[in-house]
N, C-alpha and C positions, 0 to 999 in steps of 0.2 A: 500522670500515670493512670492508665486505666484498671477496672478491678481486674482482669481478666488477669490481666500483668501483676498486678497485688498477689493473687491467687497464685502465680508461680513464684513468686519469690520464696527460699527457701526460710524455713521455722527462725532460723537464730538472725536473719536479718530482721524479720517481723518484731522479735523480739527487742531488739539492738532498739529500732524505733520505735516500739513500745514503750522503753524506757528512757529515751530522746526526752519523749513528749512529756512524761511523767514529771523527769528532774527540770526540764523548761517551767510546766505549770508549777511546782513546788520552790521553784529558786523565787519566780515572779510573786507568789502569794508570802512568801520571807519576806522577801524587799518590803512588798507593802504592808505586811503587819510589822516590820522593824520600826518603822518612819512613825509610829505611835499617833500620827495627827499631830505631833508638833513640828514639823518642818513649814518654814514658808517657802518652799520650792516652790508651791503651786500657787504661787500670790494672782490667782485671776486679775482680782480688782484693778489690783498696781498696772497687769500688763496691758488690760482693757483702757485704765487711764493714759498711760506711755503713747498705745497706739492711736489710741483717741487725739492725741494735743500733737502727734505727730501727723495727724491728718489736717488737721486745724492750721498749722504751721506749715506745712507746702500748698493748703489752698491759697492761704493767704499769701507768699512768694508768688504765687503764680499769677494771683488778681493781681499783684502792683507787675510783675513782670512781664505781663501778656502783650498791653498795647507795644513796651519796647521789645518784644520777639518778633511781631508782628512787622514792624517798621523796619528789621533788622533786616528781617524775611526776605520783605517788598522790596529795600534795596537792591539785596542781593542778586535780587531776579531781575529786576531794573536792569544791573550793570551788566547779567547773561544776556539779556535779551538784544541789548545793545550792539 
């Protein structure tokens, strides 16, 4: 929306979203002074560990799996090419 368009918009629409944006920011700043700091919702460490060993754990599938894809592969084209 441009301003031009803002500028028409009548008084009690402005308003209406005036107070949109008001109770959005005031619901948001509730939630997070409710949560006091003791919630582990936001456990970084744990999620950073998870996806960490979860990377760890498909490299490794992949180094033993590679050479047998690879042969799978070259078959397969073998038998097209045939």
């Amino acid at each position: 929306m441009t301003t031009q368009q803002l500028r028409n918009l009548p008084a009690a629409t402005l308003g209406h979203l005036s107070l949109s944006v008001e109770g959005l920011a005031s619901r948001c700043t509730r939630r997070l002074a409710s949560d006091g700091g003791t919630s582990e919702r936001g456990d970084v460490p744990g999620w950073v560990m998870i996806t960490l060993m979860s990377a760890a754990l498909v490299a490794g599938l992949l180094a033993l799996a590679t050479p047998a894809l690879a042969e799978l592969f070259n078959n397969a084209m073998d038998k097209v090419n045939k």
